[in-house]
SEKEMI-132420 format. One record per residue (C-alpha): residue number from 1; x, y, z. Coordinates in steps of 0.5 Angstrom, whole numbers, m for minus. Layout:
// residues N
<atom><k>NUM</k><c1>X</c1><c2>Y</c2><c3>Z</c3></atom>
...
//
This chain:
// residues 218
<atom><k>1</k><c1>117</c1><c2>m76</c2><c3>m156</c3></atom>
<atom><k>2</k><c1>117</c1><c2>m72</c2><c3>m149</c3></atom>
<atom><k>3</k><c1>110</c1><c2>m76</c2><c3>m147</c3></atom>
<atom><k>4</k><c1>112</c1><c2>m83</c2><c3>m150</c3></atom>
<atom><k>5</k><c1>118</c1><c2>m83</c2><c3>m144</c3></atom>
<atom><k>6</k><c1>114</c1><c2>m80</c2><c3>m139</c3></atom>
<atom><k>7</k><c1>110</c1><c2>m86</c2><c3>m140</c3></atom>
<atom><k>8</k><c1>115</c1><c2>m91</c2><c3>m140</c3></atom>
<atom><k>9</k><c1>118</c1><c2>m89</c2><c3>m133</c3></atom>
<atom><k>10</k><c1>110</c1><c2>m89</c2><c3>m130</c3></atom>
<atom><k>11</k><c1>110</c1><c2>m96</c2><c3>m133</c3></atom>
<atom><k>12</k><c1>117</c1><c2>m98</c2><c3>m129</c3></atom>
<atom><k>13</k><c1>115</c1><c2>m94</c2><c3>m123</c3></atom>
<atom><k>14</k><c1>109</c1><c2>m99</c2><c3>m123</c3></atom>
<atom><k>15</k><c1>114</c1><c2>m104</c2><c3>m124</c3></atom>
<atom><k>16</k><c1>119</c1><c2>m104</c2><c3>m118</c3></atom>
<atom><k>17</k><c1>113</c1><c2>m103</c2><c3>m113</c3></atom>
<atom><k>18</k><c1>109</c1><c2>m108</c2><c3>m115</c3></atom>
<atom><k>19</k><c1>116</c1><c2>m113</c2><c3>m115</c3></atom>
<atom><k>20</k><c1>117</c1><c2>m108</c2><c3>m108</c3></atom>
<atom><k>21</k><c1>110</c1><c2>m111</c2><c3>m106</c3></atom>
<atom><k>22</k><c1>111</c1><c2>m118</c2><c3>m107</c3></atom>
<atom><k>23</k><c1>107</c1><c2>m120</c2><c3>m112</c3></atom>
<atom><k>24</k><c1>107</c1><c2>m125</c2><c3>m117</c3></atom>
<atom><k>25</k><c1>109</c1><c2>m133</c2><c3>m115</c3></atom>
<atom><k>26</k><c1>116</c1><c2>m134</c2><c3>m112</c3></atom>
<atom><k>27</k><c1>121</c1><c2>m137</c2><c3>m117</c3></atom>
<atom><k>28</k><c1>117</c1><c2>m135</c2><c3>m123</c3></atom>
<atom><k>29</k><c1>121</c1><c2>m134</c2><c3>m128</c3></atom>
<atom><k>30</k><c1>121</c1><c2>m126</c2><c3>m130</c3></atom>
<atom><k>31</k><c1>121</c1><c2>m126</c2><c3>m139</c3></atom>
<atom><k>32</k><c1>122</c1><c2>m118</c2><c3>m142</c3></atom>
<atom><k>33</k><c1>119</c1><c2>m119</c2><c3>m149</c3></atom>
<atom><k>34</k><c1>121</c1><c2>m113</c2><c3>m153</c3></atom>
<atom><k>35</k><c1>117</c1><c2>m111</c2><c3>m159</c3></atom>
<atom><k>36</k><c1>122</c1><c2>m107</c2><c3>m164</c3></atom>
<atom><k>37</k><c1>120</c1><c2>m101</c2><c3>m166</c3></atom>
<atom><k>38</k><c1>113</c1><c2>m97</c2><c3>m166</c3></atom>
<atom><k>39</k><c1>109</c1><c2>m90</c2><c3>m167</c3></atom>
<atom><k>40</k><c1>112</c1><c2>m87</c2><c3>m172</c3></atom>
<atom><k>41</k><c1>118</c1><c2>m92</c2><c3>m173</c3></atom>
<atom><k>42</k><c1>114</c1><c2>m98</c2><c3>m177</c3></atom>
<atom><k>43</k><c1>121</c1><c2>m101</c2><c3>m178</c3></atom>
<atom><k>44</k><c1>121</c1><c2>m106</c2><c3>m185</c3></atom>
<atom><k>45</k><c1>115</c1><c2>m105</c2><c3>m189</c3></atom>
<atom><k>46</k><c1>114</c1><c2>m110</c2><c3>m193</c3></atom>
<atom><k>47</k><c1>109</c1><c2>m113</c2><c3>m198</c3></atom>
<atom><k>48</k><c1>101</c1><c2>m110</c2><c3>m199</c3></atom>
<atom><k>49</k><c1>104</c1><c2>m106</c2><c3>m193</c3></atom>
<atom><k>50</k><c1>105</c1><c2>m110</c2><c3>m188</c3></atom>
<atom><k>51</k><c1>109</c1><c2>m106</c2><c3>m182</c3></atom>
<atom><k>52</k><c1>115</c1><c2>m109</c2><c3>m177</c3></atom>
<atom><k>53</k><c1>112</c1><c2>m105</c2><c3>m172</c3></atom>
<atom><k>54</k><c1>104</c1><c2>m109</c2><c3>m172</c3></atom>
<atom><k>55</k><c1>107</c1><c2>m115</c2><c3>m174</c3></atom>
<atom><k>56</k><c1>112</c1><c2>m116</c2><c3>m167</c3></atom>
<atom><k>57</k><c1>107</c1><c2>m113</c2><c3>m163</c3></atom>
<atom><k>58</k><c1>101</c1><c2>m118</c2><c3>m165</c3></atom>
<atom><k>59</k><c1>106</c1><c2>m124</c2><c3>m164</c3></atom>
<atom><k>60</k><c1>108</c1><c2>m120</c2><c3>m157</c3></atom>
<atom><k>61</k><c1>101</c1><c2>m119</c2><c3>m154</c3></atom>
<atom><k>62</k><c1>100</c1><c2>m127</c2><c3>m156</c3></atom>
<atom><k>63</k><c1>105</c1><c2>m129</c2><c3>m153</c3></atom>
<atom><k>64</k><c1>103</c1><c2>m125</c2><c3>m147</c3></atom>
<atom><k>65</k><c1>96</c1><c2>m130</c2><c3>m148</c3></atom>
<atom><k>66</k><c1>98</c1><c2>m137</c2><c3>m149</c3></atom>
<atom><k>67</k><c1>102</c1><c2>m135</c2><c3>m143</c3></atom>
<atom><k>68</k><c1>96</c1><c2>m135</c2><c3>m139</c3></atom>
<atom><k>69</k><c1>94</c1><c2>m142</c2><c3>m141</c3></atom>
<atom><k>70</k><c1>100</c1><c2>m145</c2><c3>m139</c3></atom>
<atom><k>71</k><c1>99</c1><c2>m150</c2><c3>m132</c3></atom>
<atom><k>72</k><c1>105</c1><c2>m145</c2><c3>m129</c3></atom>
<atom><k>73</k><c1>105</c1><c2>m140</c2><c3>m132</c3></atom>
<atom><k>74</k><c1>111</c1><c2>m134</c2><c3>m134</c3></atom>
<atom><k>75</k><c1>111</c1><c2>m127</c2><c3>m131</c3></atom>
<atom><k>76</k><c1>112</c1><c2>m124</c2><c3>m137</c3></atom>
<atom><k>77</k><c1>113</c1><c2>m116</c2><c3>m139</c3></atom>
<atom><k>78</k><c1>113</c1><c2>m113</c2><c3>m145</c3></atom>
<atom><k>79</k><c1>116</c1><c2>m107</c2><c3>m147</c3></atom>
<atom><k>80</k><c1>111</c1><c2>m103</c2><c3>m150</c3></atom>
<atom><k>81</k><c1>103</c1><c2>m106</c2><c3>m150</c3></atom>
<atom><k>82</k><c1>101</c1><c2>m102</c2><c3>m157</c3></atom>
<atom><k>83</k><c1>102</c1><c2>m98</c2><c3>m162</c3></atom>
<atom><k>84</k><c1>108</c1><c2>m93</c2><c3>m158</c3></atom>
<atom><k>85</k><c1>115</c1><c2>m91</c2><c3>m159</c3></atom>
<atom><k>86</k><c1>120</c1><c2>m94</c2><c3>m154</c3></atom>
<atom><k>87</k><c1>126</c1><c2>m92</c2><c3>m153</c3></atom>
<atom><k>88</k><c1>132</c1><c2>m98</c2><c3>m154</c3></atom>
<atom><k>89</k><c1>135</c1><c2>m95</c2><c3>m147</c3></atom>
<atom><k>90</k><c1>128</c1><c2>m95</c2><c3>m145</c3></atom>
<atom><k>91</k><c1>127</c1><c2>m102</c2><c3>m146</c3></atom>
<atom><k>92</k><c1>133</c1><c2>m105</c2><c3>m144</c3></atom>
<atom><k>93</k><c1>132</c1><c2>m100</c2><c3>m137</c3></atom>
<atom><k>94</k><c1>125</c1><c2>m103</c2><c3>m136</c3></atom>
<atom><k>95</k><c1>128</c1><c2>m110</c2><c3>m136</c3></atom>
<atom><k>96</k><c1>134</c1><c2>m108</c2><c3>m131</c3></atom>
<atom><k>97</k><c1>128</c1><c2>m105</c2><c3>m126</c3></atom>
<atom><k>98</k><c1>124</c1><c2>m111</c2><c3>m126</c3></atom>
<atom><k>99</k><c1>130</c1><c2>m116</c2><c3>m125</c3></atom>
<atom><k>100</k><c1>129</c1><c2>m120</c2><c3>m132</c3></atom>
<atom><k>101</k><c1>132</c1><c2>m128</c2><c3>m132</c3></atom>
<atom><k>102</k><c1>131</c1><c2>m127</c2><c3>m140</c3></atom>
<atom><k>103</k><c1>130</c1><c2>m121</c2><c3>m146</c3></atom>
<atom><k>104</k><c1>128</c1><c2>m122</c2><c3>m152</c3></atom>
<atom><k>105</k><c1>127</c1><c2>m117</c2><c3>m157</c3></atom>
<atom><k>106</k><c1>122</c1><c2>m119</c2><c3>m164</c3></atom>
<atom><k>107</k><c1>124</c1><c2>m116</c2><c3>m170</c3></atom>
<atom><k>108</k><c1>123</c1><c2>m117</c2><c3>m177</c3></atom>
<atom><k>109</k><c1>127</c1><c2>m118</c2><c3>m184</c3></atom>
<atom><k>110</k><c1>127</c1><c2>m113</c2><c3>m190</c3></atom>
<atom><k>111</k><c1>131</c1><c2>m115</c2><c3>m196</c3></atom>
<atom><k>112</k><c1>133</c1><c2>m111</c2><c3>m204</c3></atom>
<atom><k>113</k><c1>132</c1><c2>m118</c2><c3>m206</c3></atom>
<atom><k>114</k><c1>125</c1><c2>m121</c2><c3>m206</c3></atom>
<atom><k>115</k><c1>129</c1><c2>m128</c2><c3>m206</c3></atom>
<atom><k>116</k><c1>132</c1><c2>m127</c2><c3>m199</c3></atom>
<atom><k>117</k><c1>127</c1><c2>m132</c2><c3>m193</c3></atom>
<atom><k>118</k><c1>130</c1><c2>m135</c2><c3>m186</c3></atom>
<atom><k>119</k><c1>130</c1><c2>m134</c2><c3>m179</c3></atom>
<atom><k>120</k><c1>135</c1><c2>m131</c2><c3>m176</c3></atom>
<atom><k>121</k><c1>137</c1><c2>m131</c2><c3>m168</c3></atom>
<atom><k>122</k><c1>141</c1><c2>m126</c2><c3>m166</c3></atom>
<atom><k>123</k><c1>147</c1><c2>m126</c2><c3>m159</c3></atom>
<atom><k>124</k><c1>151</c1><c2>m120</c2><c3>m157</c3></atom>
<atom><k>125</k><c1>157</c1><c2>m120</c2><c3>m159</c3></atom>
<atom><k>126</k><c1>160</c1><c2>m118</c2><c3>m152</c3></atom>
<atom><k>127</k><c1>162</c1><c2>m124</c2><c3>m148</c3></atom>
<atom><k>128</k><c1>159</c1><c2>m124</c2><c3>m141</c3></atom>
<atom><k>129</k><c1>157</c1><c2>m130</c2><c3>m136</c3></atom>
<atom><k>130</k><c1>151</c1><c2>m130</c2><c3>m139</c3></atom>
<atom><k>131</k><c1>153</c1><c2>m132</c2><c3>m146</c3></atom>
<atom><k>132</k><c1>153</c1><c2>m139</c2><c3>m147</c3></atom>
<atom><k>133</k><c1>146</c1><c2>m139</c2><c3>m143</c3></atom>
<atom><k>134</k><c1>144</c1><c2>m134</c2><c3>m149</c3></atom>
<atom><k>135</k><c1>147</c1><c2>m138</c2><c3>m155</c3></atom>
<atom><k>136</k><c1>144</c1><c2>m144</c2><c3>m152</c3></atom>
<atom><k>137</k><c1>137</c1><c2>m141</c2><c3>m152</c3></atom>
<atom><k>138</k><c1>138</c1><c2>m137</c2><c3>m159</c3></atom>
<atom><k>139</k><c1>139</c1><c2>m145</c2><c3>m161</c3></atom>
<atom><k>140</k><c1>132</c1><c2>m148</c2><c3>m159</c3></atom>
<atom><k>141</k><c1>129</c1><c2>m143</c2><c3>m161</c3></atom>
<atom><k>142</k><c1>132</c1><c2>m142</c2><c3>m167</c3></atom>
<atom><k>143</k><c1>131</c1><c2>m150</c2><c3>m168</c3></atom>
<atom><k>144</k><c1>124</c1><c2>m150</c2><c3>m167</c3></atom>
<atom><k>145</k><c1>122</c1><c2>m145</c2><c3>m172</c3></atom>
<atom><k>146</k><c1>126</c1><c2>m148</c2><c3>m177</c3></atom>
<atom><k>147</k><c1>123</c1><c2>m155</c2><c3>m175</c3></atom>
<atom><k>148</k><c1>117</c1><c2>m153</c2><c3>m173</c3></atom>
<atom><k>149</k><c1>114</c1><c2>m148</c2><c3>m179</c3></atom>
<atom><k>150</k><c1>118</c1><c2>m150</c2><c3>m184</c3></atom>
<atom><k>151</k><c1>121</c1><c2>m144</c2><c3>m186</c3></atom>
<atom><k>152</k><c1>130</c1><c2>m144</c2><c3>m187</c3></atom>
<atom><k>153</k><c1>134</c1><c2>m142</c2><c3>m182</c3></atom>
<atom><k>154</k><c1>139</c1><c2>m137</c2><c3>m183</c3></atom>
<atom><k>155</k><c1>143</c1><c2>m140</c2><c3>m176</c3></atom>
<atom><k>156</k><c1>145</c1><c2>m137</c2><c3>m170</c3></atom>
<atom><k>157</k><c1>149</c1><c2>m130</c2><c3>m171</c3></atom>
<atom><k>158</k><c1>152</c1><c2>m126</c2><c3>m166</c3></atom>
<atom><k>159</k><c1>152</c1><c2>m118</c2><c3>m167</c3></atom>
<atom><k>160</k><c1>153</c1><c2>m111</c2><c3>m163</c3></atom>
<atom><k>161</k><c1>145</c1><c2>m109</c2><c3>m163</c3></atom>
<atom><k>162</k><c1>144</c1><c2>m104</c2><c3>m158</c3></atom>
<atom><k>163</k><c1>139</c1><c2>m108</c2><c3>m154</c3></atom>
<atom><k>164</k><c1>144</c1><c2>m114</c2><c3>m153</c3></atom>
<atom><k>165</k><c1>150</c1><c2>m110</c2><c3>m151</c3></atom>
<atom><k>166</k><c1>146</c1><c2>m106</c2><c3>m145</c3></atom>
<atom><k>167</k><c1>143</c1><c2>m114</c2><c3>m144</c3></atom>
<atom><k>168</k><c1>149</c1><c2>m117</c2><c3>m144</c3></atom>
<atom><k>169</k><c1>152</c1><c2>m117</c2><c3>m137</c3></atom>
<atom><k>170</k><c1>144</c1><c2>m118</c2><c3>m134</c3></atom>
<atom><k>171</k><c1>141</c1><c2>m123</c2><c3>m136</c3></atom>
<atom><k>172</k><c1>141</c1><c2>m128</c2><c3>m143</c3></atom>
<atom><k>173</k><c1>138</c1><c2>m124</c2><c3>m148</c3></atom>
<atom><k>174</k><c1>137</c1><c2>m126</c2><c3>m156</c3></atom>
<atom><k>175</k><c1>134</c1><c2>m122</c2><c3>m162</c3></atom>
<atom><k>176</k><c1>129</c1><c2>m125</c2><c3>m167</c3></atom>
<atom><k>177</k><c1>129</c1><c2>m123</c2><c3>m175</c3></atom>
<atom><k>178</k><c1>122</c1><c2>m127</c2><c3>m176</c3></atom>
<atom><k>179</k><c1>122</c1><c2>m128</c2><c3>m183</c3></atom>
<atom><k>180</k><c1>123</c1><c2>m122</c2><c3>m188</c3></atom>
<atom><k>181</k><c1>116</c1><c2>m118</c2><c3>m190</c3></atom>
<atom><k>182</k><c1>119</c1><c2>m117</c2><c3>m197</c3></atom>
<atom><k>183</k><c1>119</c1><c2>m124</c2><c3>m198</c3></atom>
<atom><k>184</k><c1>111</c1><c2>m126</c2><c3>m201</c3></atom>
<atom><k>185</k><c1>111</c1><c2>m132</c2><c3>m197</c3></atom>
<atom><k>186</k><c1>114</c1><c2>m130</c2><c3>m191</c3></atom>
<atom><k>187</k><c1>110</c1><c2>m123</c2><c3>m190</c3></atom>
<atom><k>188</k><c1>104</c1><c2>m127</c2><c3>m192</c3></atom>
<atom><k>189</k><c1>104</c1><c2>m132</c2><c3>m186</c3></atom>
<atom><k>190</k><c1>105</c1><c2>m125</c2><c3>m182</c3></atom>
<atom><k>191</k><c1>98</c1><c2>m124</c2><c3>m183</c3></atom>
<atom><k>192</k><c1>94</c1><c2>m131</c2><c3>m182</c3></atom>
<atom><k>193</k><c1>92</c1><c2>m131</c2><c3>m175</c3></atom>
<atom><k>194</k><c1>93</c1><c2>m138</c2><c3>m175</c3></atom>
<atom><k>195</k><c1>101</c1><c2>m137</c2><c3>m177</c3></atom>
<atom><k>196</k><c1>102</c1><c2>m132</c2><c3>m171</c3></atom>
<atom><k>197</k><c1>99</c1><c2>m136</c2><c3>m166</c3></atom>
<atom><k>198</k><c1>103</c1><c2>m142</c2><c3>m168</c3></atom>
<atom><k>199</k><c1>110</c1><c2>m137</c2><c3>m169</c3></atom>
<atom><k>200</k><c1>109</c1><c2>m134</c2><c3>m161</c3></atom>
<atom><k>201</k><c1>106</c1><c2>m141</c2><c3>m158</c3></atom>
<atom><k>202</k><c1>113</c1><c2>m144</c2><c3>m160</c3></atom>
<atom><k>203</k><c1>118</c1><c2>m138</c2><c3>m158</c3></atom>
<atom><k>204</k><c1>113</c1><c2>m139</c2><c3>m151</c3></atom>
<atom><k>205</k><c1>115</c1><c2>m147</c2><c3>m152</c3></atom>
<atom><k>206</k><c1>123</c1><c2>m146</c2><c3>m152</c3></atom>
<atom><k>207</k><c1>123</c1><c2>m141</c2><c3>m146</c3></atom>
<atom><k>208</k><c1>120</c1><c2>m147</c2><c3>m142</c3></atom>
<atom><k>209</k><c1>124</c1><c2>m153</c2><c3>m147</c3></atom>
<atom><k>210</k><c1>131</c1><c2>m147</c2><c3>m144</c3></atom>
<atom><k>211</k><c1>129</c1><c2>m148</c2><c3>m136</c3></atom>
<atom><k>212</k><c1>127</c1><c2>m155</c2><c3>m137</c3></atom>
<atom><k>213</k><c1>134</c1><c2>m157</c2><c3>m139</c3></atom>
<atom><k>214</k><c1>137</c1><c2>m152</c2><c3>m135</c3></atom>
<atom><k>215</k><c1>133</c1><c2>m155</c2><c3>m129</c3></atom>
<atom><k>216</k><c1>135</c1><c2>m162</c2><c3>m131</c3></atom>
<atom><k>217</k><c1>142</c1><c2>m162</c2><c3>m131</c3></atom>
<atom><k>218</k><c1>143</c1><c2>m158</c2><c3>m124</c3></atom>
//
């Protein structure tokens, strides 16, 4: 555990000098995407198996390709890069050292009863002057993985998760439940390539739909 925080604060020293430095295009959009749980917290464990922690990692690191496909592309971090236990105050510290315009954290859903399906967004419950920015991105994406995938949504929530709370007040961030892995169909998408490609390529797509708007009508 000592080793996994030692790692984190390496990683956000490297952080701060290279925003110190100035590297990266001026007025890019700094996006802190955060994959729920790893190492020994695998979160929800689903169907055959299947592990939040691996689940939110993949879409995470594809999210991260796309990105490099994009004409103007994101400067996106993750909170952690592979199978590694973070911290929640580690995650969000991260995000704060590289002065994020978004957090977005990924997680997945698990239910005793094997009929519950759906996407979930989630907003901090705490009001700040980010809150309406937050509620109206939770609502694209949320929209788009509804229209886009076909899968029942279960609307835009407000609750007290600990990431959202220590957000709250610098930057607009969201939590996403993707599904529940103790849904056959659902936790069976988790595993198609094809699924997640298409899952990561429309939350990267509502980050952009979130700045167009917001460009459009200043």
């Amino acid at each position: 555990m000592k080793k996994a925080l030692k790692n984190v604060s390496f990683v956000i020293l490297l952080l701060k000098m290279s925003l110190i430095f100035g590297q990266g295009t001026p007025n890019q959009k700094i996006i802190v995407i955060d994959s729920g749980h790893g190492r020994k917290d695998s979160g929800a464990v689903g169907i055959y198996g299947i592990q939040e922690k691996d689940v939110v990692l993949n879409i995470a690191n594809e999210i991260l390709r796309l990105n490099e496909n994009l004409e103007v592309p994101l400067d996106i971090y993750l909170t952690r890069y592979s199978d590694t236990l973070v911290s929640l105050s580690d995650r969000t510290k991260l995000a704060k050292a590289v002065n994020a315009d978004l957090f977005i954290s990924l997680h997945c859903n698990h239910s005793d009863n094997p009929n519950a399906r759906g996407i979930e967004v989630y907003v901090a419950n705490s009001k700040s002057k980010y809150s309406a920015e937050a509620t109206w991105l939770a609502f694209i994406i949320q929209d788009q993985l509804n229209k886009k995938l076909g899968f029942e949504s279960r609307g835009v929530k407000f609750s007290n998760f600990q990431v959202l709370q220590e957000m709250v007040n610098y930057c607009p961030s969201v939590l996403l439940e993707l599904g529940f892995l103790s849904n056959w169909d659902e936790a069976i998408y988790q595993n198609i390539y094809q699924y997640r490609r298409l899952q990561s390529n429309l939350i990267l797509h509502s980050i952009n739909n979130y700045y167009t708007r917001r460009t459009f009508l200043k």
